[in-house]
C-alpha positions as CSV (number, residue, x, y, z in Angstrom):
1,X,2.5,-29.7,23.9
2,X,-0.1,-27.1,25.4
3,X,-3.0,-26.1,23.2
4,X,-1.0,-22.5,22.4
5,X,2.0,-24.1,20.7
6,X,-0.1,-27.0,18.7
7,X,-2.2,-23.6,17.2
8,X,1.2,-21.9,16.1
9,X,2.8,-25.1,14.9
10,X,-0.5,-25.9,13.0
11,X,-0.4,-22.0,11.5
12,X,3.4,-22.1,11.1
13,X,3.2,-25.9,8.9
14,X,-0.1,-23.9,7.2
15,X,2.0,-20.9,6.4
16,X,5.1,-23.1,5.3
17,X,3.0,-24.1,2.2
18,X,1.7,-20.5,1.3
19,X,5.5,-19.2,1.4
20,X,7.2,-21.5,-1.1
21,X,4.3,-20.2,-3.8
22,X,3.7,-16.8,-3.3
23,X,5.9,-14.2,-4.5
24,X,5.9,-10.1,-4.7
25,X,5.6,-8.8,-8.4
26,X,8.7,-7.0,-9.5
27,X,10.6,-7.9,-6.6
28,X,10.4,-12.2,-6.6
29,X,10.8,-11.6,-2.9
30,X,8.6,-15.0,-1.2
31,X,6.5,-13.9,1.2
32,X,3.7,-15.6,3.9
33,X,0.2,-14.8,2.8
34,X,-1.6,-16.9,4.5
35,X,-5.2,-15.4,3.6
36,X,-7.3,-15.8,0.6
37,X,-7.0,-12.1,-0.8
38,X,-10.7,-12.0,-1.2
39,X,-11.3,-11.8,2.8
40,X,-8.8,-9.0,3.0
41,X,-10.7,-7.1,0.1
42,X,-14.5,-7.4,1.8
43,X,-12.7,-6.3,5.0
44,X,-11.1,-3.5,3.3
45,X,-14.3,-2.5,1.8
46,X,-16.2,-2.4,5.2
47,X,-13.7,-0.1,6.6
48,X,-13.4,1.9,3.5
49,X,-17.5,2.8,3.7
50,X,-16.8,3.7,7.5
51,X,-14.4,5.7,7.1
52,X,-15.6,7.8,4.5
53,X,-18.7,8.0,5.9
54,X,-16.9,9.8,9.0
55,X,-14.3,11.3,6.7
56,X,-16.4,12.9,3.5
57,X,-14.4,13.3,0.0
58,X,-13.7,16.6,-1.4
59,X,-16.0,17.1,-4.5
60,X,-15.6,15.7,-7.6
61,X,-15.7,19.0,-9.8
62,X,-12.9,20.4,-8.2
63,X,-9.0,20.4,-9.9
64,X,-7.4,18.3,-6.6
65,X,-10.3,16.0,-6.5
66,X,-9.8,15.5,-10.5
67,X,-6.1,15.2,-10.2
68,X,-6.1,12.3,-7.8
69,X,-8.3,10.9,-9.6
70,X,-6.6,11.1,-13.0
71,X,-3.6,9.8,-11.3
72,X,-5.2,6.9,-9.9
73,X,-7.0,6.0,-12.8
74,X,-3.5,6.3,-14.9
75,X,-1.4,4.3,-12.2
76,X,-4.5,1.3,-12.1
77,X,-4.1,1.2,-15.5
78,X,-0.5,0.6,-15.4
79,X,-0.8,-2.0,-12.8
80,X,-3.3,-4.1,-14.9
81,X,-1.0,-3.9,-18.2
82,X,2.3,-4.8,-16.0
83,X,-0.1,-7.9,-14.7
84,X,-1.3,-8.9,-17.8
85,X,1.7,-8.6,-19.5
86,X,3.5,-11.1,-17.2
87,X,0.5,-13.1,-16.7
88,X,-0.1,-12.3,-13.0
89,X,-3.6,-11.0,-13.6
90,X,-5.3,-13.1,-10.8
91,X,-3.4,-11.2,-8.2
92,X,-5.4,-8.3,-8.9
93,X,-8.6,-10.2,-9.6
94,X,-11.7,-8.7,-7.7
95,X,-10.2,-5.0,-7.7
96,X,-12.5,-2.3,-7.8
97,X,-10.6,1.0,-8.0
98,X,-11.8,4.1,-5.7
99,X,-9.5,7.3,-5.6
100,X,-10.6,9.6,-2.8
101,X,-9.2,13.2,-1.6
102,X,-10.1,13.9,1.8
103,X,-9.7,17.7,3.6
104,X,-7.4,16.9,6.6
105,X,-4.3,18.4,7.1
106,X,-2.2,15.6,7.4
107,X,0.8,14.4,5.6
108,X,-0.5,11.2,4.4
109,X,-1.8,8.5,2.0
110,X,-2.9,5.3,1.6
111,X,-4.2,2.2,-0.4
112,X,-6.5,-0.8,0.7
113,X,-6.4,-4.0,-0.8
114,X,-8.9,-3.9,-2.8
115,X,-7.8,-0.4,-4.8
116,X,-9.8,2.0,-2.1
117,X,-6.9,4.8,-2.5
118,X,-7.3,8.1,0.3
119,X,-5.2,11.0,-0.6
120,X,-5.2,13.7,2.2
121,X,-5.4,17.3,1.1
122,X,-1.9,18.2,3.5
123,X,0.4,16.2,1.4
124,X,-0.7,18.4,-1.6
125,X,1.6,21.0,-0.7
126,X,4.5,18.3,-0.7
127,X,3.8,16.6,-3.4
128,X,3.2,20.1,-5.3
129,X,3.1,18.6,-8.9
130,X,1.0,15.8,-10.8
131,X,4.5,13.7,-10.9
132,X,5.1,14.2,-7.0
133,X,1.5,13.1,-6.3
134,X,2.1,9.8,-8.9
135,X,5.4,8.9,-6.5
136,X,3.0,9.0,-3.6
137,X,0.0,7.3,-4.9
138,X,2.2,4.5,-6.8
139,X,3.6,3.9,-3.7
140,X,0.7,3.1,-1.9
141,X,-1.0,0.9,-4.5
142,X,2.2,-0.9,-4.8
143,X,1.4,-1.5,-0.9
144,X,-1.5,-3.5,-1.9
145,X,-0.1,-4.7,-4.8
146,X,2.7,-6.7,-3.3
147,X,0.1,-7.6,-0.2
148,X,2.2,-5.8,2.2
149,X,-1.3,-6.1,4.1
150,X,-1.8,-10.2,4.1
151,X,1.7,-10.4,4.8
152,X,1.6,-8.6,8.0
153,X,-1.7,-10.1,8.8
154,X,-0.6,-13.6,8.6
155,X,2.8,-12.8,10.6
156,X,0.5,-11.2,13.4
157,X,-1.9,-14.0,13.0
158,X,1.5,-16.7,13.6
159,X,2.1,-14.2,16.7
160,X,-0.7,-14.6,18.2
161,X,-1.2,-18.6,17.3
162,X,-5.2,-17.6,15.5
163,X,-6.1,-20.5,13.2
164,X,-8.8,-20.7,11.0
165,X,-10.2,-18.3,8.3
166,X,-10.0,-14.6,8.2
167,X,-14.0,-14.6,7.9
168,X,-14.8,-16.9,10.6
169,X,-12.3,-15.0,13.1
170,X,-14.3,-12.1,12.2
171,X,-17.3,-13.6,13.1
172,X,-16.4,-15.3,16.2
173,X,-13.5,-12.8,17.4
174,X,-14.7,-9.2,15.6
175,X,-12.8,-7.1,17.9
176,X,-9.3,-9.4,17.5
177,X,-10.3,-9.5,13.5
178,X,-10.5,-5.7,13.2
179,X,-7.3,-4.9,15.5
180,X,-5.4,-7.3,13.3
181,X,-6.5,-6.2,10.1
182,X,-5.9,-2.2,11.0
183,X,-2.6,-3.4,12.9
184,X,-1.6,-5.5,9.3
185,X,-2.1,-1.9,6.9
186,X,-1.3,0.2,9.4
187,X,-4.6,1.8,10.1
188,X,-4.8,4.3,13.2
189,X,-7.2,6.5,14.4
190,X,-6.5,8.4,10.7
191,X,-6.1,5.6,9.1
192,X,-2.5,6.3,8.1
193,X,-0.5,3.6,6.2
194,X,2.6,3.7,9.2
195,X,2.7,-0.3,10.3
196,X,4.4,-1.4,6.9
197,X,8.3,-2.1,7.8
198,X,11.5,-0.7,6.1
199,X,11.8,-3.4,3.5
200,X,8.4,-3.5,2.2
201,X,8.7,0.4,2.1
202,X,11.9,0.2,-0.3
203,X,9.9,-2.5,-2.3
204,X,7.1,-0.4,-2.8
205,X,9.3,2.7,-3.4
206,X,10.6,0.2,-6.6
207,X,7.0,-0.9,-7.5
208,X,6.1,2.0,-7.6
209,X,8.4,3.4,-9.6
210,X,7.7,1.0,-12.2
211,X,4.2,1.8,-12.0
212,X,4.6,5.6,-12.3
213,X,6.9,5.2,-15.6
214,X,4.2,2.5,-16.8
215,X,1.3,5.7,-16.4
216,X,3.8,8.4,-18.1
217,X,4.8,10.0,-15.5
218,X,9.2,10.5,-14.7
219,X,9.8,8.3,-12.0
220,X,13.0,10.9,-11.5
221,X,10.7,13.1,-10.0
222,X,10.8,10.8,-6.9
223,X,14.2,12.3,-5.9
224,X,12.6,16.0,-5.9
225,X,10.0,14.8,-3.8
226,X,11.8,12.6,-1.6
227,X,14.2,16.0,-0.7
228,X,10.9,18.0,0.3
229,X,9.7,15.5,2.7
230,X,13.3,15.1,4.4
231,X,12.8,19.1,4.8
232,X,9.7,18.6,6.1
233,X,10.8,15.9,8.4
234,X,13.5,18.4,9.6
235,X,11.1,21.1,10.7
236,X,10.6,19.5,13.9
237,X,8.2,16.1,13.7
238,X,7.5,13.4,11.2
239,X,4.6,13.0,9.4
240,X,2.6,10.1,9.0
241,X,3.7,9.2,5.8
242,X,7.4,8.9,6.8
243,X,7.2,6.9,10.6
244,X,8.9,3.6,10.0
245,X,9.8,4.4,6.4
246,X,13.9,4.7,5.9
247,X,15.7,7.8,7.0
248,X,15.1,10.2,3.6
249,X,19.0,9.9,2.5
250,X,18.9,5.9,2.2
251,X,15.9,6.3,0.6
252,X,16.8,8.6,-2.7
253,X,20.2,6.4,-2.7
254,X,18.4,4.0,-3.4
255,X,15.7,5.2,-6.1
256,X,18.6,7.0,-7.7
257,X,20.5,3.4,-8.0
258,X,16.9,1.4,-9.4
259,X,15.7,4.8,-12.0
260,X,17.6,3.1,-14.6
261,X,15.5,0.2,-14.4
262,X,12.6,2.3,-13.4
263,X,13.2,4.7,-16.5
264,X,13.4,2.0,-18.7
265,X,9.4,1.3,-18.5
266,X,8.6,4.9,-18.6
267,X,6.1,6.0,-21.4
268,X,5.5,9.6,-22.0
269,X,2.0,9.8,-22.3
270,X,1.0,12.6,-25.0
C-alpha cells in the first residue's frame, strides 16, 4: 500500500468516526465534519479582516446598513433560542456575530463560520423588502449553521488524502490550507458563497426558513423572492447567488411543500 492510499484510508477510518455523531440541526441529515469547528472559525476570522479591509462596509448610519443589521441581529437571535431550546447550544459555541453591507453590485451573500455575515448592496434591489432580505440572510447563516463549510472541507481534505489538523496544515501547507478552506465555503475572488452543492442548498433553504419564522418574519415571502431571482436569472446570466443552487422552479416547489412546517415556528414580532 503506497504512502497516498495509507493517508486516505487513515482520513477515511478518522472520518468514519466523526460521521456516525454528527448531525445537521433541523434536517438529522449525518454528515463528515472532520474539523474541530474552532479552526474553521479563526480561519474564517482571518479572511473576514482581509477582506473587509479590501472591501470597506457601507456606514453604519445609513437605512441599508441598519437593515442588514437588524436582520442579522433578529435571525442570530433565532438561531440561539432554536439551539437552546433543543439543547444543541455547543454547536454555535464561540460565535461572534458580524453583519456587514458592502457597495458592490453583485447579486450575492454570504456567511462564515463563525457568524461573519456580507450582504452586497446589488441583491438589494432583489430582495426589495425586509422579509426578502431575511430569506437571503437566513439562508446563509443556516450555511454555517449546518457546517456546510467543514463538511466540504473534510470531503476535499479525503480527496486529496491531507491528514492532520486544520491548524498545522495551515502552518506547514498555507497555500493548500487557504485554497481548501475558500474552495470548502465557496469563496472566489468576491468571496461569493457558489461551492455549496444542491442538497445542502435545499437544507439551508429549510433552515432557513425556520430561522426566518423564529425572527418574525413570513417565511412565505420566500416564494416572492424566489420568482424575482428566476427573472433575473432569465435576463441573460446567473448571478452568484444562484450557480449550483437548484433550477428556481424545484426550488419554490419545494419551500411551498415545507412552509407548513416552516409557518408553524413563525412569531410575528410586534
Amino acid at each position: 500500500m503506497n504512502t497516498t492510499i495509507k493517508k486516505i484510508a487513515l482520513v477515511t477510518i478518522v472520518a468514519i468516526g466523526i460521521y456516525s455523531c454528527s448531525k445537521v440541526p433541523i434536517s438529522g441529515r449525518r454528515q463528515i465534519n472532520m474539523l474541530p469547528e474552532s479552526q474553521m472559525m479563526s480561519m474564517s476570522l482571518t479572511q473576514y479582516q482581509s477582506f473587509l479591509s479590501e472591501n470597506p462596509p457601507m456606514a453604519d448610519n445609513m437605512e441599508q446598513t441598519k437593515m442588514v443589521k437588524r436582520i442579522g441581529n433578529r435571525i442570530a437571535h433565532a438561531v440561539e433560542k432554536y439551539m437552546k431550546d433543543n439543547n444543541m447550544s455547543k454547536r454555535i459555541k464561540g460565535y461572534k456575530w458580524e453583519f456587514n453591507l458592502v457597495d458592490e453590485n453583485t447579486v450575492n451573500a454570504w456567511c462564515m463560520p463563525g457568524g461573519k455575515v456580507v450582504v452586497y448592496s446589488g441583491i438589494l434591489p432583489i430582495t426589495k423588502t425586509e422579509e426578502g432580505l431575511a430569506v437571503v440572510m437566513g439562508h446563509e447563516i443556516a450555511h454555517a449553521i449546518a457546517r456546510h463549510g467543514n463538511e466540504r472541507m473534510s470531503q476535499g481534505m479525503l480527496a486529496q488524502g491531507v491528514t492532520g489538523t486544520l491548524g498545522a496544515l495551515a502552518q506547514n501547507q498555507p497555500e493548500v490550507a487557504q485554497g481548501l478552506f475558500l474552495g470548502a465555503i465557496g469563496a472566489g475572488a468576491q468571496m461569493g458563497m457558489l461551492a455549496f452543492g444542491r442538497n445542502q442548498e435545499s437544507e439551508a433553504d429549510k433552515m432557513g426558513l425556520v430561522f426566518m419564522a423564529m425572527a418574525g418574519y413570513q417565511p412565505s415571502e420566500a416564494i416572492p423572492f424566489w420568482e424575482r431571482m428566476k427573472a433575473v436569472g432569465g435576463g441573460g446570466g446567473t448571478p452568484e447567488f444562484m450557480r449550483t443552487h437548484p433550477s428556481e422552479d424545484i426550488r419554490i416547489d419545494r419551500i411551498k411543500e415545507y412552509l407548513p412546517v416552516a409557518e408553524s415556528y413563525y412569531t410575528k414580532v410586534q
